[in-house]
VEXDREN-2710 file (C-alpha; in Angstrom, 1 decimal):
% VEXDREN-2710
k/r/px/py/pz
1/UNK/-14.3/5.9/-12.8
2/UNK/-12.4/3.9/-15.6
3/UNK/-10.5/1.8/-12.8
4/UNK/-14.4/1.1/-10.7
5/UNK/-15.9/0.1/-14.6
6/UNK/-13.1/-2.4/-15.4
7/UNK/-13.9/-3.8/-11.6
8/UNK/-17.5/-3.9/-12.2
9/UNK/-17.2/-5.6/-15.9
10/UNK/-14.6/-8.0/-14.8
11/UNK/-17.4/-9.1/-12.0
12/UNK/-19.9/-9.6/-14.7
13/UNK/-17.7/-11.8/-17.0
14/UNK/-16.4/-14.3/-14.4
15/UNK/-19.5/-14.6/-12.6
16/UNK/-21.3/-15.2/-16.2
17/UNK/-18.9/-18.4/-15.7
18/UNK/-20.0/-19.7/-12.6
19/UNK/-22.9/-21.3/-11.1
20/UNK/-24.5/-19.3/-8.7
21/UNK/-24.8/-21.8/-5.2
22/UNK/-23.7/-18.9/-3.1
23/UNK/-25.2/-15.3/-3.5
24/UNK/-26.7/-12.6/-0.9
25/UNK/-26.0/-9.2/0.6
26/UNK/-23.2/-8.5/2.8
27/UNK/-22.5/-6.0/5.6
28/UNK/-19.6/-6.0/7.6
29/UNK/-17.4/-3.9/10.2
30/UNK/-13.8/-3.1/9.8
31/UNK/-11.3/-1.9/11.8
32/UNK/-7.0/-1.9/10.6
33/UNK/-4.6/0.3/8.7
34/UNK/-7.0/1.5/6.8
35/UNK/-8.9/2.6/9.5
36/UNK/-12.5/2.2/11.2
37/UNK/-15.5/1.6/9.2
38/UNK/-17.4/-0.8/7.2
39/UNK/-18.7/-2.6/3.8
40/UNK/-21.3/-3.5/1.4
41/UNK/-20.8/-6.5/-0.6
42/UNK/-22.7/-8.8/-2.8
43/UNK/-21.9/-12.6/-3.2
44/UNK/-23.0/-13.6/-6.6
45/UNK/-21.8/-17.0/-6.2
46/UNK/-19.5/-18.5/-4.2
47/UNK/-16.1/-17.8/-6.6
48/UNK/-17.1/-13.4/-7.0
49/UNK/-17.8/-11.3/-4.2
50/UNK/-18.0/-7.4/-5.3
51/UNK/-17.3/-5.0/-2.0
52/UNK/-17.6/-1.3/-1.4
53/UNK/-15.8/0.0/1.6
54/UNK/-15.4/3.4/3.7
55/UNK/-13.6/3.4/6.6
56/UNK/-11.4/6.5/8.0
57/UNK/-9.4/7.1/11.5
58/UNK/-7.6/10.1/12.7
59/UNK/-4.9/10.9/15.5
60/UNK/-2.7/13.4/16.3
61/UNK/-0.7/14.5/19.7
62/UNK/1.8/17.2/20.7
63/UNK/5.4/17.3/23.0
64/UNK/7.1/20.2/24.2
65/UNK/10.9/20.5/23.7
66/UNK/13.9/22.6/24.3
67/UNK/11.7/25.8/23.6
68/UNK/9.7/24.2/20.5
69/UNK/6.0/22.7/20.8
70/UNK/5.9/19.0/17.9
71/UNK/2.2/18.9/16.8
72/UNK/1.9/15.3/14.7
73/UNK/-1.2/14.1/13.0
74/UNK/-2.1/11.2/11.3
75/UNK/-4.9/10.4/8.8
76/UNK/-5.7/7.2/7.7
77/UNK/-9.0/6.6/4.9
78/UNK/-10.6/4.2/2.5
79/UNK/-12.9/4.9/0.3
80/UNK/-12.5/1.8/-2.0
81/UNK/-14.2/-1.0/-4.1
82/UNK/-12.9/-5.0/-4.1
83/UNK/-13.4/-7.6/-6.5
84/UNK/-13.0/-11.0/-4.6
85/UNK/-12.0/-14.0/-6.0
86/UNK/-12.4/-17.1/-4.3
87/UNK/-10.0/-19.7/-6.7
88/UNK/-11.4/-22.6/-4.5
89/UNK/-14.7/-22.0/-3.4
90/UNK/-13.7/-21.7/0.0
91/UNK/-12.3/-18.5/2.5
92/UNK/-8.8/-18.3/0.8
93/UNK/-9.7/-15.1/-1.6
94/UNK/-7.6/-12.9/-4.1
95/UNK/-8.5/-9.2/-3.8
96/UNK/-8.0/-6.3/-6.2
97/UNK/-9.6/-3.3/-6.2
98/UNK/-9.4/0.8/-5.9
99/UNK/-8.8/3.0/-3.1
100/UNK/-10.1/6.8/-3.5
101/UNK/-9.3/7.5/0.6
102/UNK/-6.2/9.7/0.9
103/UNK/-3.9/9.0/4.1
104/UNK/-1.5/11.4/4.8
105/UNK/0.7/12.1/8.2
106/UNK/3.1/14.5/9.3
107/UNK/4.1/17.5/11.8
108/UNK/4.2/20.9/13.1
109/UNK/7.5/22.4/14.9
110/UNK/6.1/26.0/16.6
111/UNK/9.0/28.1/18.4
112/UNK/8.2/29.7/21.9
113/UNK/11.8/32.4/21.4
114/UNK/13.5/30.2/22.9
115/UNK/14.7/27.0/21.5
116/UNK/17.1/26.1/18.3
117/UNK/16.2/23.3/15.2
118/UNK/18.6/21.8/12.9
119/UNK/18.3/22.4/9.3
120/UNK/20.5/20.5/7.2
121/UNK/23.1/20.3/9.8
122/UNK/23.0/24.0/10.9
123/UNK/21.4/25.2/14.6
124/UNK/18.6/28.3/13.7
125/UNK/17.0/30.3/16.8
126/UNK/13.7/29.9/15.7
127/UNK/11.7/33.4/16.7
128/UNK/8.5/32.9/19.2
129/UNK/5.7/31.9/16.7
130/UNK/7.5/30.5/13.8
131/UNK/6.8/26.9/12.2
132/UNK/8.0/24.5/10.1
133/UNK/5.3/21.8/8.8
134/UNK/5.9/18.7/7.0
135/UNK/3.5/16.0/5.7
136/UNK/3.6/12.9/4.0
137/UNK/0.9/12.4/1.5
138/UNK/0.1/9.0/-0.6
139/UNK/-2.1/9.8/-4.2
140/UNK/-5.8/10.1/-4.0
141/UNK/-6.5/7.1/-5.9
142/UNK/-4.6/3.8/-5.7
143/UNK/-4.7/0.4/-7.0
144/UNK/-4.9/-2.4/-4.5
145/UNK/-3.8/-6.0/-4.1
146/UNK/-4.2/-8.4/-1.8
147/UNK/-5.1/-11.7/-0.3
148/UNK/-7.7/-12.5/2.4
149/UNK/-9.4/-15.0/4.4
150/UNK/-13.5/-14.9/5.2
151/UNK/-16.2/-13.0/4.4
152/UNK/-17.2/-15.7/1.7
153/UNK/-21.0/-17.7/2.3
154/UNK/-24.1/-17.0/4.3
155/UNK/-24.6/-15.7/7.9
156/UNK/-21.8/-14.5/10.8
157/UNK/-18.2/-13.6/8.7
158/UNK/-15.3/-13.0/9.6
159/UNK/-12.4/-11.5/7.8
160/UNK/-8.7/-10.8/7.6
161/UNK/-6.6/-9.1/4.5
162/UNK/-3.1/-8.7/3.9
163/UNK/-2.1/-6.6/1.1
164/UNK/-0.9/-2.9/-0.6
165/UNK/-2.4/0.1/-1.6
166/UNK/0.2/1.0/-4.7
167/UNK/1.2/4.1/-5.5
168/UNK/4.3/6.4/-4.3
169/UNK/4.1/9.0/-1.8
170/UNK/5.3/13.0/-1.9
171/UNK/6.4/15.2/0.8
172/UNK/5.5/18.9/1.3
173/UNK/7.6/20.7/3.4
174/UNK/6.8/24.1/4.1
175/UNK/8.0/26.9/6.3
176/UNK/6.5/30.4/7.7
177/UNK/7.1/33.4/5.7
178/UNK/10.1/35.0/8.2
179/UNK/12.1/32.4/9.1
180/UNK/13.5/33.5/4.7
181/UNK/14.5/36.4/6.4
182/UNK/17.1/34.7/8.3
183/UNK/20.5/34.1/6.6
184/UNK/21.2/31.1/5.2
185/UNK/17.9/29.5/6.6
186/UNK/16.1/29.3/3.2
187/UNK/19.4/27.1/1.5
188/UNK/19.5/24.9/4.3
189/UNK/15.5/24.4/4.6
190/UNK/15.7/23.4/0.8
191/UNK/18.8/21.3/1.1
192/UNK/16.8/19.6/4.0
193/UNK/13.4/19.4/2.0
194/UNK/14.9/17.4/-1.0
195/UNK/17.1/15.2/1.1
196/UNK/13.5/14.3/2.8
197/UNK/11.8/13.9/-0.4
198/UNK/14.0/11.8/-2.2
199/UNK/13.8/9.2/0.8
200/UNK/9.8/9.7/0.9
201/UNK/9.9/8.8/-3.0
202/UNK/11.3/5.4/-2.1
203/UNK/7.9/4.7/-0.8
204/UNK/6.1/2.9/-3.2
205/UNK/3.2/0.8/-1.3
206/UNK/0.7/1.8/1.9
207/UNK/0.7/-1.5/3.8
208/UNK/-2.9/-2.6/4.1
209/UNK/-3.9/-5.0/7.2
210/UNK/-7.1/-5.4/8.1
211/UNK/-10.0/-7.5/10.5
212/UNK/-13.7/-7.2/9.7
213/UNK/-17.0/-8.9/10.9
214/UNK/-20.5/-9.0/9.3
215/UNK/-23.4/-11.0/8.0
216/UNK/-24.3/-12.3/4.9
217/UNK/-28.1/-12.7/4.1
END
C-alpha cells in the first residue's frame, strides 16, 4: 500500500505541473515475460500516464529418464501499477512502478525403483515413489523500472517495455520424508541445497519485456 500511495501522489504532483492537451482512458492487451493479460490506464496529460496491469501465464511439462519422471513448471504473473513519464511529450516514456504478481519456476524428480540421482556428487537409488522438488521463487512485491515506447495519445496504441522487476530470489529445496532414512542422503541433499541457493541469491532482477495494444478514448 505505502509503495501504490507514493505512485499515486507522485502522479498528482507532476501532473499539477502540466497542461492537460492529452488526457482519456486507456485499455490495452499484453502479452511478454510477464505474461498474458491487460491494462487500465489514464492519460492526464500528455507527460503522466498512471497504469494498472494484471497479466499471468503458466507452463509446465514432464521427461522420463533413466528410471526417474522430471515434472517442471513455470509461473509467470503481474499484478502491478506504472507511473509513466513521457520527458518529451512524445512515445519515449520512463516507467516505475510495483509488481504484487509472484513468478516462481522449478521441478519435480519422481523415482519409478529403478533409476539413481546425484546429490552433491554421490549416486542414491532413489526407491519407487520418492521425490525431490525444487523451486525458484522471486518476492511477492517488487519495485520496477523501466523504459518504453507507445501507449502515449488518443486512439489505436501500441507498446513495447524493456526493464526489471528488482528484488532477489530464494530457493526451496525440499525432499520426501524417506529418502533421510538413507545413509548419507540427508548431508549430501543439504550440501546440494546451499550450493543451489547461494547461486539463486546472485539473482537480483526478473527481466521484464513486454508488447501491448489498446485504445485510448
Amino acid at each position: 500500500m505505502k509503495h501504490l500511495s507514493i505512485l499515486v501522489l507522485g502522479a498528482a504532483s507532476l501532473t499539477a505541473a502540466q497542461p492537460s492537451s492529452v488526457s482519456g482512458l486507456m485499455l490495452y492487451a499484453v502479452g511478454g515475460t510477464g505474461g498474458l493479460g491487460g491494462g487500465l490506464g489514464y492519460h492526464f496529460n500528455e507527460i503522466i500516464t498512471l497504469r494498472g496491469e494484471l497479466a499471468t501465464f503458466t507452463y509446465d511439462d514432464s521427461f522420463d529418464q533413466d528410471g526417474i519422471t522430471y515434472r517442471g513448471d513455470l509461473k509467470l504473473a503481474t499484478q502491478a501499477l506504472y507511473l509513466d513519464v513521457h520527458p518529451f511529450g512524445g512515445t519515449f516514456r520512463l516507467t516505475v512502478g510495483v509488481d504484487n504478481g509472484r513468478t516462481r519456476f522449478g521441478g519435480t524428480a519422481v523415482a519409478d525403483g529403478s533409476g539413481e540421482v546425484d546429490v552433491n556428487g554421490t549416486l542414491y537409488p532413489l526407491p519407487a515413489g520418492e521425490s525431490i522438488t525444487a523451486e525458484v521463487r522471486y518476492p511477492s512485491t517488487m519495485p520496477y523500472l523501466g523504459i518504453g515506447w507507445g501507449l502515449a495519445g488518443s486512439g489505436l496504441n501500441v507498446g513495447l517495455d524493456l526493464g526489471v522487476n528488482i528484488g532477489t530470489a530464494d530457493l526451496v529445496m525440499t525432499r520426501s520424508e524417506n529418502l533421510g532414512l538413507i545413509p548419507g542422503f540427508d548431508a549430501d541433499f543439504e550440501a546440494q541445497r546451499a550450493l543451489y541457493a547461494n547461486d539463486v541469491a546472485d539473482i537480483k532482477v526478473f527481466p521484464i519485456i513486454k508488447l501491448s495494444v489498446g485504445y485510448s478514448f
